[in-house]
C-alpha positions, 0 to 999 in steps of 0.5 A: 408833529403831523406826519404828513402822509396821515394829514386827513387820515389820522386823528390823535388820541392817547400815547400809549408808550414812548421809547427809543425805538418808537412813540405808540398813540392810539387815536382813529383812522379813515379808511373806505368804511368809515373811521376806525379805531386804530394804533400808529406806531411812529419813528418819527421821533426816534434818536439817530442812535437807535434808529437801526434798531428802531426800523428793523424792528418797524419792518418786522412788525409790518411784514408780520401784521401782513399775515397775522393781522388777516387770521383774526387774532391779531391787529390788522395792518391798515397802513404803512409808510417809511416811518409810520405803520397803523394798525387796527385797536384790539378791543382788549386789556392786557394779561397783566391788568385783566389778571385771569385768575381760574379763568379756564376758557380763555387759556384754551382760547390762548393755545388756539391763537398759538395755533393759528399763528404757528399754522401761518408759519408765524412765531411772536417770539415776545411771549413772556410779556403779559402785555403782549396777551389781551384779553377781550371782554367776552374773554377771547386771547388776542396778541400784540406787539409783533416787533419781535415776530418771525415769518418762516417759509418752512416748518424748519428747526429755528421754526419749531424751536421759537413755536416751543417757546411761543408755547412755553410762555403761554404756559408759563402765564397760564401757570401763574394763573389757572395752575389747576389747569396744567395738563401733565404734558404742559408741566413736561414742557414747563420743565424743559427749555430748549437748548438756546433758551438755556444757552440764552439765559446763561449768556446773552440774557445778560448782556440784553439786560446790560443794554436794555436797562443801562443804555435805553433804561428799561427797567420795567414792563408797563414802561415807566423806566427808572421814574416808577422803579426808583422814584415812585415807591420813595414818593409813595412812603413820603406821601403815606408818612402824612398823618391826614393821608390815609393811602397813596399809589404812584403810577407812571403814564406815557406822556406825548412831550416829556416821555414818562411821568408819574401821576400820584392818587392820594386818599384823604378827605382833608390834604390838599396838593400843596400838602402833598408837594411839602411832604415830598423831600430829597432827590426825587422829582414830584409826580407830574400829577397829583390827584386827592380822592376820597377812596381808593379802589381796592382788591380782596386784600385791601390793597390798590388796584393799579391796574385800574388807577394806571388805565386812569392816569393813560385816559384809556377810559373805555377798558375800566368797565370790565374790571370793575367788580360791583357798583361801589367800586364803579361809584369811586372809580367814576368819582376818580375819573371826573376829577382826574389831572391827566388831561392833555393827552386824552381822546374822547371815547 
């Protein structure tokens, strides 16, 4: 459905996520200079029963993007109406796909983001989701998703409270992949949650999960709900149970109409889709997609990489070069690519 003040401004592209409290599409926006790349973030779409929340969390956002959207290190804001807000593409993966394993310099580049924002009197509070990091291909940190982000008019106590947090998040990452880098003072900080952060986790962290995962069935980061958590990991044992099937993953993708579906990548040189579909019993729904390759691409371990084969099934096609780690695994990827099935929702790059 068009949003009639975008007509002539905004052309579609991918959804990139689909909740309660918004659909997230990324496509391309005229503006004075030209078209852009950008992300719209739309309410159009949002039940009755969660709009509140949904225009709280809209307004947030826009009154943040203002500032933080100018400092460079996140999204610009380019335009706003009473339920659609577009704003700039960050040329970036997400901490959780990018995996910056040892990656010193872009943890130093993080801390000065943090700096930045806490400079403008402005704290993300969203920090513990890897995918609110980015990471640039010449490996710079840039933050996203501001729903959750705070502007405050002085260096108050709730100020330093939430930039601690802000900051302890960033370490908590950091931990996971450069633990060789933690200074003594960062592992003081790790040690030490703020006082409403223990309160937080004792009580309403809770009651959070309580909603969030009951009544608007969160369940996961990438958003794939209850479908990847529940369904997914049955539908890859079946899968695997094949004789002629040598591997399996199931990922899930945003999908413009249905709102989640899951996409199968099978490795075998003989099965066929039909194969596939016998092969899947019980309660579960099939995946929506199902695609057969020859290989899979795979980390030092041998085992899939999802991030790779998840930006695949989402056509953001234009993030998989920096991920890739020689020409053999560009050489399976490309072949993926050509003969992938989720073709409905995709934007040429």
């Amino acid at each position: 459905m068009a949003i009639p003040a975008l007509s002539g401004k905004w052309r579609d592209g991918v959804v990139l996520k689909r909740d309660v409290f918004s659909t997230i599409e990324r496509g391309t926006f005229r503006t004075l200079h030209g078209d852009v790349d950008a992300v719209l973030r739309r309410l159009d779409e949002v039940p009755w029963w969660s709009w509140m929340v949904a225009r709280l969390l809209f307004a947030r956002e826009r009154n943040t993007l203002t500032v933080a959207g100018t400092l460079g290190i996140a999204p610009p804001l380019l335009f706003v109406t009473n339920n659609a807000l577009v704003r700039g593409w960050l040329d970036g993966v997400a901490l959780h796909i990018a995996k910056p394993h040892g990656d010193i310099a872009y943890f130093r580049s993080a801390k000065d983001v943090l700096r930045k924002l806490h400079r403008a009197g402005i704290c993300h509070n969203d920090l513990a989701k890897e995918q609110n990091w980015l990471r640039t291909p010449d490996g710079r940190c840039l933050l996203t998703d501001f729903q959750l982000a705070g502007r405050f008019k002085r260096r108050s106590k709730l100020f330093r409270l939430a930039a601690y947090e802000d900051l302890r998040h960033l370490l908590k990452h950091k931990r996971r992949y450069a633990p060789h880098a933690l200074t003594p003072m960062e592992h003081k900080v790790l040690a030490r949650k703020s006082l409403v952060t223990r309160i937080w986790m004792a009580t309403g962290k809770r009651v959070y999960y309580a909603v969030t995962r009951g009544l608007f069935n969160f369940t996961d980061r990438e958003g794939g709900g209850r479908r990847l958590i529940e369904d997914a990991p049955a539908i890859t044992s079946q899968i695997k149970a094949h004789p002629q099937v040598r591997d399996a993953a199931v990922v899930a993708y945003p999908d413009r109409r249905a709102g989640t579906g899951l996409y199968a990548f099978v490795e075998s040189d003989t099965v066929t889709v039909g194969d596939v579909l016998r092969q899947i019993s019980g309660p579960t729904a099939a995946p929506e997609h199902i695609q057969i390759v020859g290989a899979l691409p795979r980390d030092a371990s041998g085992t899939a990489r999802l991030e790779i084969l998840q930006l695949v099934a989402m056509n953001q096609l234009d993030l998989l070069d920096p991920l890739l780690k020689d020409d053999r695994e560009r050489a399976i990827v490309r072949g993926i690519v050509e003969g992938r099935q989720n073709l409905r929702d995709r934007f040429a790059f």
